[in-house]
mmJSON file of the N, C-alpha and C atoms, coordinates in Angstrom:
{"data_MODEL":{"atom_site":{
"group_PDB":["ATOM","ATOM","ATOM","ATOM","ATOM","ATOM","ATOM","ATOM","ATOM","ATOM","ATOM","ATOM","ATOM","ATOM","ATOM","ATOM","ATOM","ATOM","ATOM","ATOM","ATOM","ATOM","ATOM","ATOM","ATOM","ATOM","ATOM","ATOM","ATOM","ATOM","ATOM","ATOM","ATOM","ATOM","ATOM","ATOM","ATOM","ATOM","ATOM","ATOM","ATOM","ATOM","ATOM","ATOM","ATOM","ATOM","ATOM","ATOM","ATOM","ATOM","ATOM","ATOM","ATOM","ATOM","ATOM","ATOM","ATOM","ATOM","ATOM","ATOM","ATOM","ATOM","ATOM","ATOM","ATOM","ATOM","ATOM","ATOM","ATOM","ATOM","ATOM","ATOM","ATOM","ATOM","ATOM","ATOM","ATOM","ATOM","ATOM","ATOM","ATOM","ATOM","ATOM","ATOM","ATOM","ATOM","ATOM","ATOM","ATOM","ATOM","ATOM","ATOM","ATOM","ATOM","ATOM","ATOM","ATOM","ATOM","ATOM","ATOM","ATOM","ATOM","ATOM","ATOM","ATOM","ATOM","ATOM","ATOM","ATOM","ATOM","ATOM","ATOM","ATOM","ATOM","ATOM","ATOM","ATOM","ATOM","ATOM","ATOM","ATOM","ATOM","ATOM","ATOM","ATOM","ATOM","ATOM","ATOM","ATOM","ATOM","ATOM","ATOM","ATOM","ATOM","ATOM","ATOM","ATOM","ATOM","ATOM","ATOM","ATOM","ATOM","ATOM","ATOM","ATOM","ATOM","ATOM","ATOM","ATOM","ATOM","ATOM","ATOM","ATOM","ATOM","ATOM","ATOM","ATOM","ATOM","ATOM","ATOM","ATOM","ATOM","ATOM","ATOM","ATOM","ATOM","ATOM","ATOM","ATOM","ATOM","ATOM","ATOM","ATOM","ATOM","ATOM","ATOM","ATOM","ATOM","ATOM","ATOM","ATOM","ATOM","ATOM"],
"id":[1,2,3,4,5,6,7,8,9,10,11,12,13,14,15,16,17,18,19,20,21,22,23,24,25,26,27,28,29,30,31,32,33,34,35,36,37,38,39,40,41,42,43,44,45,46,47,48,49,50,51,52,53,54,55,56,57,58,59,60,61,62,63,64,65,66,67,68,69,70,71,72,73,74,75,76,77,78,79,80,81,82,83,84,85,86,87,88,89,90,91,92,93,94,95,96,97,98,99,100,101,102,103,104,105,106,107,108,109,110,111,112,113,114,115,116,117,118,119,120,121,122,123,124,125,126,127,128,129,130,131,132,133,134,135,136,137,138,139,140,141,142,143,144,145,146,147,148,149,150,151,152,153,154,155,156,157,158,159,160,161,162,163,164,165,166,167,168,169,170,171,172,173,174,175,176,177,178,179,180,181,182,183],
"type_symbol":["N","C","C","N","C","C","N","C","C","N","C","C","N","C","C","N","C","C","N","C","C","N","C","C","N","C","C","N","C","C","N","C","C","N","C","C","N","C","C","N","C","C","N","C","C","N","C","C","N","C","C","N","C","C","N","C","C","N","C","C","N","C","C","N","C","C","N","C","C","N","C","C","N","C","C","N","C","C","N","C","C","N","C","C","N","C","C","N","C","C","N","C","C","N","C","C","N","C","C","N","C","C","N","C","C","N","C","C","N","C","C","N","C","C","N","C","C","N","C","C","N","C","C","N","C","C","N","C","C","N","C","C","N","C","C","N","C","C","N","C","C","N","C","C","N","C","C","N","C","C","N","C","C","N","C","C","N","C","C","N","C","C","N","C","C","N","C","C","N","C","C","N","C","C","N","C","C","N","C","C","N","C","C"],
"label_atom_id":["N","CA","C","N","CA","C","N","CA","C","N","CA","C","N","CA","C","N","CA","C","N","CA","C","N","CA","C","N","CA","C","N","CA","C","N","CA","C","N","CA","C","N","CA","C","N","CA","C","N","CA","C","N","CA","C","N","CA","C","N","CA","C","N","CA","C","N","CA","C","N","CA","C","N","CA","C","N","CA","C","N","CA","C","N","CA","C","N","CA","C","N","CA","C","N","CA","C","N","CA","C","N","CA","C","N","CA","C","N","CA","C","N","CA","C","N","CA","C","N","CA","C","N","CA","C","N","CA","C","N","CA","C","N","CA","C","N","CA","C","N","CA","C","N","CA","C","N","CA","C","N","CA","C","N","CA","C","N","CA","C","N","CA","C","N","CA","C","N","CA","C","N","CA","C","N","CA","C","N","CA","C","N","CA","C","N","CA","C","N","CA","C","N","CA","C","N","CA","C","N","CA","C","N","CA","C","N","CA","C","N","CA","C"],
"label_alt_id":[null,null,null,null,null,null,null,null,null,null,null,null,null,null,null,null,null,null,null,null,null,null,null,null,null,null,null,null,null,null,null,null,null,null,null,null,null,null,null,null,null,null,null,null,null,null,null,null,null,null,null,null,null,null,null,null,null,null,null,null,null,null,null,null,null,null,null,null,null,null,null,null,null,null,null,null,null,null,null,null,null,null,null,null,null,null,null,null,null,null,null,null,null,null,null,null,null,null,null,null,null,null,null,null,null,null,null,null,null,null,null,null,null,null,null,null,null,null,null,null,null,null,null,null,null,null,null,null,null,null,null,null,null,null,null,null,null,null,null,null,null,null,null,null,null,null,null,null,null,null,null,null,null,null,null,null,null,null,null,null,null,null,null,null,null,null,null,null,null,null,null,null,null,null,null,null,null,null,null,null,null,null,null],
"label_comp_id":["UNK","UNK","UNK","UNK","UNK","UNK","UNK","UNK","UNK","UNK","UNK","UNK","UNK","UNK","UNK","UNK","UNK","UNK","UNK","UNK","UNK","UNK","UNK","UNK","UNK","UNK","UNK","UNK","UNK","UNK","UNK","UNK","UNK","UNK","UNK","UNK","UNK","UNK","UNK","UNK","UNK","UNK","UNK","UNK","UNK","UNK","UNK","UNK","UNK","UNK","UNK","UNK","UNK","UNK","UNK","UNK","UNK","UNK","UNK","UNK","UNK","UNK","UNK","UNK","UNK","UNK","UNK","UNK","UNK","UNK","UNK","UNK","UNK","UNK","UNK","UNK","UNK","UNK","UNK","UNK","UNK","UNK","UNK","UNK","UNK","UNK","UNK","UNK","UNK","UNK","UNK","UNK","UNK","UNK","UNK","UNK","UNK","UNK","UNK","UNK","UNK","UNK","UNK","UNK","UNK","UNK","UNK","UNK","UNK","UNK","UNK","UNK","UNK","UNK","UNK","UNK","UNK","UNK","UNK","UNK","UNK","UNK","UNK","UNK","UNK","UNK","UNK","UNK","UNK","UNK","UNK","UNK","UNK","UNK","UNK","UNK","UNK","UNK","UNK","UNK","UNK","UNK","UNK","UNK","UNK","UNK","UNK","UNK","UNK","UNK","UNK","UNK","UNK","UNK","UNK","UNK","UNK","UNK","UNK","UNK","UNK","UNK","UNK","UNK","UNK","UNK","UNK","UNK","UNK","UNK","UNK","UNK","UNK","UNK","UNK","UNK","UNK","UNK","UNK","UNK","UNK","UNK","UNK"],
"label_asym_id":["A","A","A","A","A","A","A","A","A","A","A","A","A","A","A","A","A","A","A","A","A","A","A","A","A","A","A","A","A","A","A","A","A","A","A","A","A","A","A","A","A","A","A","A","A","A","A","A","A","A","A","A","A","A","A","A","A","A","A","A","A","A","A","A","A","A","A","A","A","A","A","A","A","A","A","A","A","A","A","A","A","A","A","A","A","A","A","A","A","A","A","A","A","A","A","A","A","A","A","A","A","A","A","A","A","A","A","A","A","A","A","A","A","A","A","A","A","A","A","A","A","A","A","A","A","A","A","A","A","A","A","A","A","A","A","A","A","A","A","A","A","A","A","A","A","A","A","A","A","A","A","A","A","A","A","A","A","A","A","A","A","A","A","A","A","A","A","A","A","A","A","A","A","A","A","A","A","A","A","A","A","A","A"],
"label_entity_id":["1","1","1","1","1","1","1","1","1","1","1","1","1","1","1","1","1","1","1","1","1","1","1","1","1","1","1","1","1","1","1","1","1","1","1","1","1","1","1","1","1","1","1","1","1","1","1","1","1","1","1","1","1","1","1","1","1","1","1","1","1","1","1","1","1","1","1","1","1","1","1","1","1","1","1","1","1","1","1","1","1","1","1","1","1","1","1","1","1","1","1","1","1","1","1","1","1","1","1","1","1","1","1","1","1","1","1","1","1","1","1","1","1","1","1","1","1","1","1","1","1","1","1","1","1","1","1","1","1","1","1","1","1","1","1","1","1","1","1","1","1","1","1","1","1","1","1","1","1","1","1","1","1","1","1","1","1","1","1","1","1","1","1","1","1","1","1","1","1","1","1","1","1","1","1","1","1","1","1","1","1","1","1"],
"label_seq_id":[1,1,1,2,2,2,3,3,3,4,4,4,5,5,5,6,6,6,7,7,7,8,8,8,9,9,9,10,10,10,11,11,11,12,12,12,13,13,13,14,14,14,15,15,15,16,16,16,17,17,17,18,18,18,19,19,19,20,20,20,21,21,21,22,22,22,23,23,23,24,24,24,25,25,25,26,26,26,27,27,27,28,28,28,29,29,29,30,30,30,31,31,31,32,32,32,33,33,33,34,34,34,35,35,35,36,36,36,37,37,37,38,38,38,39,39,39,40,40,40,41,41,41,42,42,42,43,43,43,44,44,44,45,45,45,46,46,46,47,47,47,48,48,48,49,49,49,50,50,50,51,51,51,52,52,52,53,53,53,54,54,54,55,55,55,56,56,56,57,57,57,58,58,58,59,59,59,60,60,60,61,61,61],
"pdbx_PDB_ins_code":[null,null,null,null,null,null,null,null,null,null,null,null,null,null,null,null,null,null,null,null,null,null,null,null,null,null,null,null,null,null,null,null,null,null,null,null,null,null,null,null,null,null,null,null,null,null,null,null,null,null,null,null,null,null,null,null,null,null,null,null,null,null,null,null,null,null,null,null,null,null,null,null,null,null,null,null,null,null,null,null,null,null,null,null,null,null,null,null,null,null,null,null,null,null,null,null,null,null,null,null,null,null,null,null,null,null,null,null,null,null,null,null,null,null,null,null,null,null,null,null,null,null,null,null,null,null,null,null,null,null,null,null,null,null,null,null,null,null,null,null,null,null,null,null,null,null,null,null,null,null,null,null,null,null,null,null,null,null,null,null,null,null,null,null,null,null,null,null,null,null,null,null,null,null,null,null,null,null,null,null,null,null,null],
"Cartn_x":[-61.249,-61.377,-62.722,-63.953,-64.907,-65.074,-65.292,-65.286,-66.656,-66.269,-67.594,-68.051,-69.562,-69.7,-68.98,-68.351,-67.212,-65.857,-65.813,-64.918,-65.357,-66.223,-66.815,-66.302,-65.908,-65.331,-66.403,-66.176,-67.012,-66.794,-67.37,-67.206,-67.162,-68.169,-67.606,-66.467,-66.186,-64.931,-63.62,-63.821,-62.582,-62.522,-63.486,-63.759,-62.919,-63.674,-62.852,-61.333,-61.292,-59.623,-59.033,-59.193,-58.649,-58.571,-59.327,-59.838,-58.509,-58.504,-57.554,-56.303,-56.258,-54.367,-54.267,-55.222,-54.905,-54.864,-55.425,-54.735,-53.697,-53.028,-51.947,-50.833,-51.589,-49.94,-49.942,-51.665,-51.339,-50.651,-50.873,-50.123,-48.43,-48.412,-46.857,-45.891,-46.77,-46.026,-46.231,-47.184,-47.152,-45.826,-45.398,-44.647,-43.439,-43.316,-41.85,-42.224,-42.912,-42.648,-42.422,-41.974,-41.656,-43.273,-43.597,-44.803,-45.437,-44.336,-45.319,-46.062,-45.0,-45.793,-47.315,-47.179,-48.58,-49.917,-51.172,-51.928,-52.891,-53.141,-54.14,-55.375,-54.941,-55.992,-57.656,-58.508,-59.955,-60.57,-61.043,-61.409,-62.286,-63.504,-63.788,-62.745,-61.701,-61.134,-60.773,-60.206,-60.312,-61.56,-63.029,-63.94,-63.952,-63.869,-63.822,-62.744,-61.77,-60.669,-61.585,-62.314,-62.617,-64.178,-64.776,-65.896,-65.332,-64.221,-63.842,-63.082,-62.025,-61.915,-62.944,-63.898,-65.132,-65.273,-65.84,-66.15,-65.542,-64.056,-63.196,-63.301,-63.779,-63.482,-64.67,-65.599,-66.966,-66.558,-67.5,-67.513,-68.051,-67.643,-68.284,-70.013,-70.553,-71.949,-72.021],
"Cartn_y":[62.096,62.793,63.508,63.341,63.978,65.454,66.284,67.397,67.27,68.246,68.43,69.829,69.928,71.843,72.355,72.205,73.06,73.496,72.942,72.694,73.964,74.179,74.915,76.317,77.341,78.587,79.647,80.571,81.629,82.83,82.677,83.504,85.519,85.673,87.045,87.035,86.584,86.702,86.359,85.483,85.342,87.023,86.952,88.433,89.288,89.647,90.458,90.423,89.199,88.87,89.583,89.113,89.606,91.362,91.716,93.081,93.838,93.076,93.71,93.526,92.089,91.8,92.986,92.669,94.261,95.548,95.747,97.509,96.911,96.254,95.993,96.167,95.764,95.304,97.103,97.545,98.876,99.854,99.913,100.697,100.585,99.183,99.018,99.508,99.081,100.132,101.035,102.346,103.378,104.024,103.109,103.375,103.595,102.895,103.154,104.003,104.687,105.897,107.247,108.428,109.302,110.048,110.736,111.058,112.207,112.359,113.439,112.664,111.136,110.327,109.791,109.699,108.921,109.954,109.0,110.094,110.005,111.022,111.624,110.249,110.162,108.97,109.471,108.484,109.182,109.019,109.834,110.186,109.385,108.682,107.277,106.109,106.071,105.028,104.707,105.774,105.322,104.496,105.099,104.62,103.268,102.902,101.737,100.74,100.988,100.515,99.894,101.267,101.254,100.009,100.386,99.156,97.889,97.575,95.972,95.975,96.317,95.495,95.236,96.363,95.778,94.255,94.26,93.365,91.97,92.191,91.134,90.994,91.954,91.556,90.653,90.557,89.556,88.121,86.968,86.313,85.542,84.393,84.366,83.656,83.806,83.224,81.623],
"Cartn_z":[-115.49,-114.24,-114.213,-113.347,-112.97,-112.821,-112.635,-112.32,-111.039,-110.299,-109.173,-109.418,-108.858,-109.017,-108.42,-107.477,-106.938,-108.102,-109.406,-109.886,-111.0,-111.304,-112.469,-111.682,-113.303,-113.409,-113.451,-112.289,-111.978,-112.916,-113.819,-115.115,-114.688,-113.569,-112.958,-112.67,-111.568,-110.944,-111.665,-112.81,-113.74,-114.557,-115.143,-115.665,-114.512,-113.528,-112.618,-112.185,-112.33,-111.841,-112.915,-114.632,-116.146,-115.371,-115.359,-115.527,-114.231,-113.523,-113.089,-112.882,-113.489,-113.938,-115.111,-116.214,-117.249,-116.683,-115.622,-114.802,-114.701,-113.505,-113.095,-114.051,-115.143,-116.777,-117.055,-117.122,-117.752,-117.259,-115.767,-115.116,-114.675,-115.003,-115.195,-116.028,-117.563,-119.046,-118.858,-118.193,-118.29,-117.419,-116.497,-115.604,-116.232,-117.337,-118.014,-119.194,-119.637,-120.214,-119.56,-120.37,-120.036,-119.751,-119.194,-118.561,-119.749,-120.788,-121.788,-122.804,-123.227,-123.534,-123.222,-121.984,-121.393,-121.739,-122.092,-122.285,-120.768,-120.739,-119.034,-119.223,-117.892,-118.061,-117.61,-118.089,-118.192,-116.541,-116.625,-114.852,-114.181,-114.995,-114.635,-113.991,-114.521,-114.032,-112.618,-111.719,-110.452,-110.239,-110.7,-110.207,-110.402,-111.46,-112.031,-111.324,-110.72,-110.231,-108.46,-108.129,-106.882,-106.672,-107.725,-107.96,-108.241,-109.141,-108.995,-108.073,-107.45,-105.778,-105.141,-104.704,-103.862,-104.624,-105.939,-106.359,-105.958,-105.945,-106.022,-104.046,-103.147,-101.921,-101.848,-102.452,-102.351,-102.438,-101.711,-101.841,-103.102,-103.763,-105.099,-104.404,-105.645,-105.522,-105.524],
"occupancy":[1.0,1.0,1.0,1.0,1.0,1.0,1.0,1.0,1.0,1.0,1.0,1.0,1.0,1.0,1.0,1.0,1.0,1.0,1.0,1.0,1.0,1.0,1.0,1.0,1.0,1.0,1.0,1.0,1.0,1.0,1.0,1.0,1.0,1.0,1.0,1.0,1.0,1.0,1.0,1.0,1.0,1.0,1.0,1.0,1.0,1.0,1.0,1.0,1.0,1.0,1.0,1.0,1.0,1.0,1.0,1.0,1.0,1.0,1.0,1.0,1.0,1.0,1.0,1.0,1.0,1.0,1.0,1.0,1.0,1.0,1.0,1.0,1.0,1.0,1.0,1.0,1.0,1.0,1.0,1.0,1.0,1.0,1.0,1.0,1.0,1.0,1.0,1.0,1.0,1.0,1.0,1.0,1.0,1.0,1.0,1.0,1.0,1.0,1.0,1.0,1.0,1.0,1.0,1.0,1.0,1.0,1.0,1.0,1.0,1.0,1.0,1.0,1.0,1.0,1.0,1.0,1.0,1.0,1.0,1.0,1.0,1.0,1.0,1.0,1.0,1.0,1.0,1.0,1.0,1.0,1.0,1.0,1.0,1.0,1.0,1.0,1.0,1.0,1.0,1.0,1.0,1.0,1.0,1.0,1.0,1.0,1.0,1.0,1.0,1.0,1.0,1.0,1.0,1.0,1.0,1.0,1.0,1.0,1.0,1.0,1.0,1.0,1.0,1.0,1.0,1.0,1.0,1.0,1.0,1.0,1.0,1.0,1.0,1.0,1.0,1.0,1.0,1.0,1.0,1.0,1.0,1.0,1.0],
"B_iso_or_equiv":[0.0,0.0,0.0,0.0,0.0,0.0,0.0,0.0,0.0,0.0,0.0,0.0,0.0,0.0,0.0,0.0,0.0,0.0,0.0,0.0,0.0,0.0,0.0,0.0,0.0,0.0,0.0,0.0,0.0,0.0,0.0,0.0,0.0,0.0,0.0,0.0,0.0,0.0,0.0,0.0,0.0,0.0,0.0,0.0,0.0,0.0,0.0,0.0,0.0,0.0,0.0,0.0,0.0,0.0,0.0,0.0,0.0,0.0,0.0,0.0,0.0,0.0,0.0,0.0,0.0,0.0,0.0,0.0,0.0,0.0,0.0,0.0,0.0,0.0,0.0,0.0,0.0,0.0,0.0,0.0,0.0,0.0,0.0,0.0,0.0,0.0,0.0,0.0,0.0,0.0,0.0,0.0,0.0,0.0,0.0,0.0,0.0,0.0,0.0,0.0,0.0,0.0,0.0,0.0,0.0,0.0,0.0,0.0,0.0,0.0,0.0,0.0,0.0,0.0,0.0,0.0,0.0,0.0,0.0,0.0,0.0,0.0,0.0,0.0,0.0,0.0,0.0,0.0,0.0,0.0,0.0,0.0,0.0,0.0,0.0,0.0,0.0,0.0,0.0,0.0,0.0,0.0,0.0,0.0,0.0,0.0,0.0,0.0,0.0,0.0,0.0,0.0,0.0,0.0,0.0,0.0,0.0,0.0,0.0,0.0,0.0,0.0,0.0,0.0,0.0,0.0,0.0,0.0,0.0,0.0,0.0,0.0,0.0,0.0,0.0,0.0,0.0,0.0,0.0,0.0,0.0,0.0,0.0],
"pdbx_formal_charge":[null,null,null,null,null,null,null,null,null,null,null,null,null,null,null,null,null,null,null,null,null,null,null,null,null,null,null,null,null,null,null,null,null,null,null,null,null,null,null,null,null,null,null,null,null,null,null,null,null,null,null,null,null,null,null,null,null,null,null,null,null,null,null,null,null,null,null,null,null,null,null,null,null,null,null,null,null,null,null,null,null,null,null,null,null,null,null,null,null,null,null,null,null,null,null,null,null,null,null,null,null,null,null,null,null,null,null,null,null,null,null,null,null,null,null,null,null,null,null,null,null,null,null,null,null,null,null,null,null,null,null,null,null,null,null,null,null,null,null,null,null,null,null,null,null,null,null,null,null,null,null,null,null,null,null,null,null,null,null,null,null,null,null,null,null,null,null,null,null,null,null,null,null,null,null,null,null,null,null,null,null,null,null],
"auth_seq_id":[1,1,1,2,2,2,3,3,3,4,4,4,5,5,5,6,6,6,7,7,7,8,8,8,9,9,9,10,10,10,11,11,11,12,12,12,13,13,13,14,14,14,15,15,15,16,16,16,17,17,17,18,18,18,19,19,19,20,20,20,21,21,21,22,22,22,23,23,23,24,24,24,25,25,25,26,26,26,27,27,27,28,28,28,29,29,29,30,30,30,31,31,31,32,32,32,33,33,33,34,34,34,35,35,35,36,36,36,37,37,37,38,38,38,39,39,39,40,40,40,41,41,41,42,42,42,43,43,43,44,44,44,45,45,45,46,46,46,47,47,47,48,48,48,49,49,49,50,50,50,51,51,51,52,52,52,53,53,53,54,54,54,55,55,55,56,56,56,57,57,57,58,58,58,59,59,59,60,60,60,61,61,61],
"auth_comp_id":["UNK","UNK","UNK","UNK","UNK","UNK","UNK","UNK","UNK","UNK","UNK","UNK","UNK","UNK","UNK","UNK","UNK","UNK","UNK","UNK","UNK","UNK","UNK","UNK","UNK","UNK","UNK","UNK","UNK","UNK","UNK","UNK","UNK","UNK","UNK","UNK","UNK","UNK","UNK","UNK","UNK","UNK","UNK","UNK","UNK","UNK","UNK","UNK","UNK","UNK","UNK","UNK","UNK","UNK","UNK","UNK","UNK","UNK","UNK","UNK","UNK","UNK","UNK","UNK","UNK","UNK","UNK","UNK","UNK","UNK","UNK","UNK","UNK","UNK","UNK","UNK","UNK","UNK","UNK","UNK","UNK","UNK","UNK","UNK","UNK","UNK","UNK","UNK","UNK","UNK","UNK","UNK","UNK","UNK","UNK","UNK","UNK","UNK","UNK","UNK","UNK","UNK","UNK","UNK","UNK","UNK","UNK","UNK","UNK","UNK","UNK","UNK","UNK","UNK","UNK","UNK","UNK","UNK","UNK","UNK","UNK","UNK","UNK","UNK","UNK","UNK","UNK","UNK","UNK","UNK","UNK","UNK","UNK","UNK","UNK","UNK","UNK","UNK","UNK","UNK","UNK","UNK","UNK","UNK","UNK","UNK","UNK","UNK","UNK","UNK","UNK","UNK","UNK","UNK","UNK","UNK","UNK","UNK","UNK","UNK","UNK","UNK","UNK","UNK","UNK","UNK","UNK","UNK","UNK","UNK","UNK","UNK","UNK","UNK","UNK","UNK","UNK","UNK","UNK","UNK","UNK","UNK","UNK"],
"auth_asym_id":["A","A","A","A","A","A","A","A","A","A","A","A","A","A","A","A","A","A","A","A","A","A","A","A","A","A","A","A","A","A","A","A","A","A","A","A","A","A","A","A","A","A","A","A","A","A","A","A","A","A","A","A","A","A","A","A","A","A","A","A","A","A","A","A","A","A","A","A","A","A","A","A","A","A","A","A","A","A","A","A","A","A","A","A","A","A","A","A","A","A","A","A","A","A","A","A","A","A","A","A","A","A","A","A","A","A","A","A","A","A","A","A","A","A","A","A","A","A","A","A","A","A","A","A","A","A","A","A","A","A","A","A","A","A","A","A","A","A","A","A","A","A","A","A","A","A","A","A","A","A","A","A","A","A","A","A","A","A","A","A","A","A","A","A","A","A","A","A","A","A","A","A","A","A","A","A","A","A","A","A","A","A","A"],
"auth_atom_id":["N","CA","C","N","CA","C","N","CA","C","N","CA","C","N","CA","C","N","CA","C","N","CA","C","N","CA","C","N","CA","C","N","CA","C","N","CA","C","N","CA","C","N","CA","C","N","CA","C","N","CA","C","N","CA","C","N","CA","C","N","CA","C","N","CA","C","N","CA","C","N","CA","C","N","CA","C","N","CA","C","N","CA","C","N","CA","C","N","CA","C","N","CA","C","N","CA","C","N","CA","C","N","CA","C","N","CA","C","N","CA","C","N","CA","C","N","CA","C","N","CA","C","N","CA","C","N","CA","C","N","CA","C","N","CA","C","N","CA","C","N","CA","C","N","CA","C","N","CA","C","N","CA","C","N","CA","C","N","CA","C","N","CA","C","N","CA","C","N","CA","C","N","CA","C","N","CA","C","N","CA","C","N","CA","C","N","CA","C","N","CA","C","N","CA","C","N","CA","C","N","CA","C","N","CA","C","N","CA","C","N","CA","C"],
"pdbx_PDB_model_num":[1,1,1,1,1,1,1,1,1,1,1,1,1,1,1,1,1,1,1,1,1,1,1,1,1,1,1,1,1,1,1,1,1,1,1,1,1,1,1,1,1,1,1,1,1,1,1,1,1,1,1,1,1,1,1,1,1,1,1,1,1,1,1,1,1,1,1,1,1,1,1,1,1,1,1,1,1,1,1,1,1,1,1,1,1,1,1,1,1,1,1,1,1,1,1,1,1,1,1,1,1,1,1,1,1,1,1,1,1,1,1,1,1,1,1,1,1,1,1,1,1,1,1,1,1,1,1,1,1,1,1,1,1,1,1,1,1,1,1,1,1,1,1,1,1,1,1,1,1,1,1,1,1,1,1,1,1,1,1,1,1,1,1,1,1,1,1,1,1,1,1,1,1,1,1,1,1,1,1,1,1,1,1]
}}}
């Protein structure tokens, strides 16, 4: 089977996709602990949350 360039993996956007199925998982387990457990999460992270959606609302290159 051939492959076309349309076929080749956009190594950002896979990155980005990973990056935020792993929030998704993290914020799920945190969901089932008891909240004294959880440790405070670092205050960057919204940001970080808020820069890869943009990211992910882009069109790829």
């Amino acid at each position: 089977m051939a492959h076309s360039m349309d076929d080749e993996i956009d190594s950002e956007t896979l990155q980005a996709q990973m990056d935020l199925s792993m929030s998704f998982a993290h914020n799920l387990v945190t969901s089932w602990l008891q909240s004294t457990q959880v440790a405070q999460p670092h205050p960057g992270i919204s940001d970080a949350e808020r820069i890869l959606e943009e990211e992910l609302r882009r069109p790829p290159r």
